[in-house]
C-alpha positions, -999 to +999 in steps of 0.1 A: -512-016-214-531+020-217-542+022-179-576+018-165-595+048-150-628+054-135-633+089-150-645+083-189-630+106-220-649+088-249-629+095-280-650+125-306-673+104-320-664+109-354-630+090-347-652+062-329-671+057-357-643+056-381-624+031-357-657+010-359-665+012-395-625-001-402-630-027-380-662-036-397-643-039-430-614-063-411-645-083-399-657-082-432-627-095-448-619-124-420-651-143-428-642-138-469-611-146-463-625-176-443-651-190-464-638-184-497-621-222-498-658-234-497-660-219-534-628-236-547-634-272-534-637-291-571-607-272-585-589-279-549-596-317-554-587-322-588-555-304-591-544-314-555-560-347-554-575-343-525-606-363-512-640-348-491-625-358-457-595-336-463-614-308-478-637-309-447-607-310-425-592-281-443-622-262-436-632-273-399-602-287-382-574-266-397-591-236-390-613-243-359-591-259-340-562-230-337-588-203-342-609-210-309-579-222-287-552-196-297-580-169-292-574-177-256-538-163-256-549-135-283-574-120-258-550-120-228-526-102-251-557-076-256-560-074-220-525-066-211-509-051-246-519-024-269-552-036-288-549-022-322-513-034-324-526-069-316-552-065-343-533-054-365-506-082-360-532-109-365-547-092-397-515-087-415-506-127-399-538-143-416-540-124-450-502-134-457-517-168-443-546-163-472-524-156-499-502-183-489-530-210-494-525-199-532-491-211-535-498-245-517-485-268-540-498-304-518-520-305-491-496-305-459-489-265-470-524-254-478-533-274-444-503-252-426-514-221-446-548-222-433-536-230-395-521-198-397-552-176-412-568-193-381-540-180-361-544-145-374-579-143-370-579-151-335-566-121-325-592-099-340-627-101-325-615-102-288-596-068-289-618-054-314-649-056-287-632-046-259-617-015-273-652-011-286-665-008-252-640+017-242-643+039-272-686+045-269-706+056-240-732+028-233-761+048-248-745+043-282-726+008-277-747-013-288-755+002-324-715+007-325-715-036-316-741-042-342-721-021-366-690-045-364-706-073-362-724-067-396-691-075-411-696-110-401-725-115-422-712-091-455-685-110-455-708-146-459-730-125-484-699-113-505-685-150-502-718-161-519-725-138-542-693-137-556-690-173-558-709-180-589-682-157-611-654-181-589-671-216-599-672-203-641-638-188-635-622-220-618-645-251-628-628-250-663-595-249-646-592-215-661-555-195-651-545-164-646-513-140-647-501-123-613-472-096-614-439-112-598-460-150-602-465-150-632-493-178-647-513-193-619-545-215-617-575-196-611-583-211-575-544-202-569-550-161-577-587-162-561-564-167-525-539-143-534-562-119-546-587-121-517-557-125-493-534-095-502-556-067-497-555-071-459-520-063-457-528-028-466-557-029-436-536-038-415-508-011-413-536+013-424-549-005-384-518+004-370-514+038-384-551+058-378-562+033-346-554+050-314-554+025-281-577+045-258-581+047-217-599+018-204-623+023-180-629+004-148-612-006-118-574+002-110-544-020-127-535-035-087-566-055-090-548-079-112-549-093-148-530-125-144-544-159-161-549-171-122-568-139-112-594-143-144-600-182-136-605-166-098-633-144-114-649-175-138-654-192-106-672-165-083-708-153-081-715-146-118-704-184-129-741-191-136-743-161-156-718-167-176-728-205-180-762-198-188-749-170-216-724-192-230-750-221-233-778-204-247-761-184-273-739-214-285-774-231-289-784-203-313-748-207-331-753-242-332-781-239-357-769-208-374-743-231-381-763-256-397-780-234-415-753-218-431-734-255-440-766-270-458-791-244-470-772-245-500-774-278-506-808-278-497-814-255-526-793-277-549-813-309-541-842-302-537-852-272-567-823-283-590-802-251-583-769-247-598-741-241-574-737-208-594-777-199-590-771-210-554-743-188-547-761-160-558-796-160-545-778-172-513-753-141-517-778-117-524-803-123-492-778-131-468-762-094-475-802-077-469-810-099-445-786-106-420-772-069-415-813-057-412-809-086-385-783-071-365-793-037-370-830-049-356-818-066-326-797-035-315-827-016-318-847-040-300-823-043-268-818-005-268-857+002-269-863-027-244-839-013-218-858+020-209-884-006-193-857-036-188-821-023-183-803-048-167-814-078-190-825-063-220-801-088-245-811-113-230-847-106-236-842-108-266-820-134-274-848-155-260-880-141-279-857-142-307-852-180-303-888-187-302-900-164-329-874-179-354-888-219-351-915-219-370-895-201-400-864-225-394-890-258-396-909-240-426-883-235-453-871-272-457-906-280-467-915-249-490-934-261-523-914-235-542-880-219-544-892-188-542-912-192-512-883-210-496-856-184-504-882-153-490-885-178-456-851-185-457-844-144-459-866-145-425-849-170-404-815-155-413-828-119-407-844-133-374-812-154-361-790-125-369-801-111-344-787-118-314-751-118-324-746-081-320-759-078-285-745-113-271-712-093-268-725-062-254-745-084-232-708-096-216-694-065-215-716-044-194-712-068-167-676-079-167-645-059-152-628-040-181-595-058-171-613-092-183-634-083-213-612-093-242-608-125-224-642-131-210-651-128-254-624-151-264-640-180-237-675-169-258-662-172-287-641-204-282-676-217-269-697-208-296-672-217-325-658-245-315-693-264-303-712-247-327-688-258-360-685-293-346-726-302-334-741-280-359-728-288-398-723-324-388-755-330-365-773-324-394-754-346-418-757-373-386-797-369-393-795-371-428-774-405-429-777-421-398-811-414-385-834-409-415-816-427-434-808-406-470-794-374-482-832-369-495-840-360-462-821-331-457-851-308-451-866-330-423-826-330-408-825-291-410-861-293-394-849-314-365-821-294-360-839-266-356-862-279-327-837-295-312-817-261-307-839-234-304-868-241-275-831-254-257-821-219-259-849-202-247-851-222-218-813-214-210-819-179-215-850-179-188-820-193-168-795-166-179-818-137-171-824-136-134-789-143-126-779-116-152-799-091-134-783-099-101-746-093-116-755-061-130-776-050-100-740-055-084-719-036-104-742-007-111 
């Protein structure tokens, strides 16, 4: 474990920015690496006979499931080891994991396969925002946050727009030939060929990323599981609550929005899944970065006047600003007006994700950070993939009663989230304030 000082050297700022821009592009890759078995799911069915319940649990539970929970372990590893070792452990863990999904031959192996790209991926945000936080002064950390977590939403927009040249490729069951594997079905190369490249980032992690000091209190103060449950239960439990609440609120509905906007597109303008993929693809890759850019602009203006809740601010006029765009685009007369308001509500619900972890930074003790983002993320993930994608297809079915009413589901879901996490948020501020009043 580097040791933990009180007296700050930042890194030269070049370096920083290198460090952030490569762990950008792991970022990036992660949520291709991810999503990319949403484009494959006919091929994946047909040649594997698989039905929709296993796809789904291929996707969700396979994933989800080791992802959240083992991101527990990965972060106090972050916290005691040397963090770009552990990132780059987990990177090289789930691309092997990706490319193995290729050479799945029945659906116990792709289902072990994709445990273990959940496995991998784990270890990567949790170091990768801590060491953040140690290698920028706080006057530049939140534009350095936002820039990472822009590769969460590249990654989505490559997924998409790439995924209408995957569906002609693999819909015919089209094959390809691989050196060393010689003649494979297309889905089969699409995983090796998305998966392999990570290797390479990996080492190239290992090799250039240096572990830096980190800054805070002295090593005796403990970093034992014990100690950190100790700290979840003092003064700032209500902050931490309130934070964990409200943003897996907004995650809830990004959720949903991400799961069925394509369908919505499909049912209700006719859209190919090809068409889909790309108009999809195309905004999500201007939109959603402008979105995280914007909200690190907006916290970092906001706390000349409000500096001790600034993220929070705006996670909760974000929240209110983006429900009447979210309940507007499922019932837009054209496609073209509902893709442009679609563009809006992803632009505006980007936003908060590249403060929220700032937000828990500048108030928890450097020897907890990686951890106190792994209980964030295990929140946000792990509630937000189970209440968001399914709530809605609860609405559809079970409440209104037909897949037809998709848009009044994606509606509901939207009112049902967001005013819930504004009101957390009002919560979340005050005792926010009081924590960092505290520590500053």
């Amino acid at each position: 474990m580097a040791g933990l000082t009180d007296t700050p050297r930042w890194p030269r700022r070049g370096y920083a920015w290198y460090v952030v821009i490569l762990l950008a592009v792991l970022y990036l890759c992660s949520f291709l690496d991810r999503n990319i078995i949403t484009l494959l799911v006919e091929p994946l069915k047909r040649d594997l006979d698989l039905n929709d319940v296993e796809i789904g649990m291929l996707y969700g539970l396979a994933f989800a499931a080791f992802y959240t929970t083992l991101g527990l372990f990965a972060a106090g590893m972050a916290d005691l080891w040397n963090r770009p070792a552990v990132i780059a452990a987990g990177v090289v863990l789930w691309s092997v994991a990706t490319a193995a999904c290729g050479l799945a031959s029945n659906y116990a192996q792709l289902f072990a396969a994709r445990m273990l790209v959940g496995v991998g991926q784990a270890a990567l945000s949790p170091a990768a925002y801590s060491l953040i936080a140690d290698y920028f002064p706080p006057k530049t950390r939140l534009r350095a946050t936002a820039t990472y977590a822009t590769g969460l939403y590249l990654g989505i927009g490559l997924a998409s727009l790439t995924g209408g040249l995957v569906i002609n490729w693999v819909a015919g069951g089209g094959s390809a030939d691989l050196p060393l594997l010689g003649a494979l079905r297309g889905w089969q190369a699409v995983f090796i060929i998305v998966g392999l490249p990570g290797v390479l980032l990996g080492v190239l992690t290992l090799a250039s990323v240096r572990e830096t000091a980190r800054f805070g209190e002295a090593p005796e103060t403990g970093v034992s599981a014990r100690a950190f449950i100790r700290f979840l239960r003092g003064p700032q439990r209500t902050l931490y609550l309130t934070h964990f609440l409200g943003f897996t609120c907004q995650v809830t509905y990004s959720y949903s929005f991400g799961a069925w906007t394509p369908s919505f597109l499909i049912r209700e303008f006719g859209w190919t899944q090809a068409q889909t993929g790309l108009g999809l693809g195309a905004v999500t890759l201007v939109t959603a970065p402008l979105g995280v850019y914007l909200g690190s602009v907006a916290a970092q203006r906001l706390r000349r006047r409000r500096p001790r809740d600034a993220e929070i601010r705006v996670a909760f006029a974000v929240a209110l600003i983006a429900l009447p765009f979210a309940v507007a685009f499922p019932f837009a007369s054209t496609a073209t007006l509902a893709l442009a308001l679609i563009g809006v509500t992803q632009c505006l619900i980007s936003m908060p994700f590249g403060i929220s972890p700032v937000a828990l930074n500048e108030v928890t003790p450097n020897r907890f950070r990686a951890r106190i983002i792994a209980v964030y993320l295990f929140c946000v993930n792990l509630l937000g993939l189970s209440l968001g994608p399914v709530g809605v297809a609860l609405l559809t079915e079970r409440v209104f009663g037909s897949p037809d009413r998709l848009p009044l589901a994606l509606a509901t879901m939207a009112v049902c989230t967001m005013p819930l996490a504004a009101a957390i948020f009002r919560v979340c501020a005050p005792a926010y304030r009081r924590v960092a009043r505290n520590r500053a």
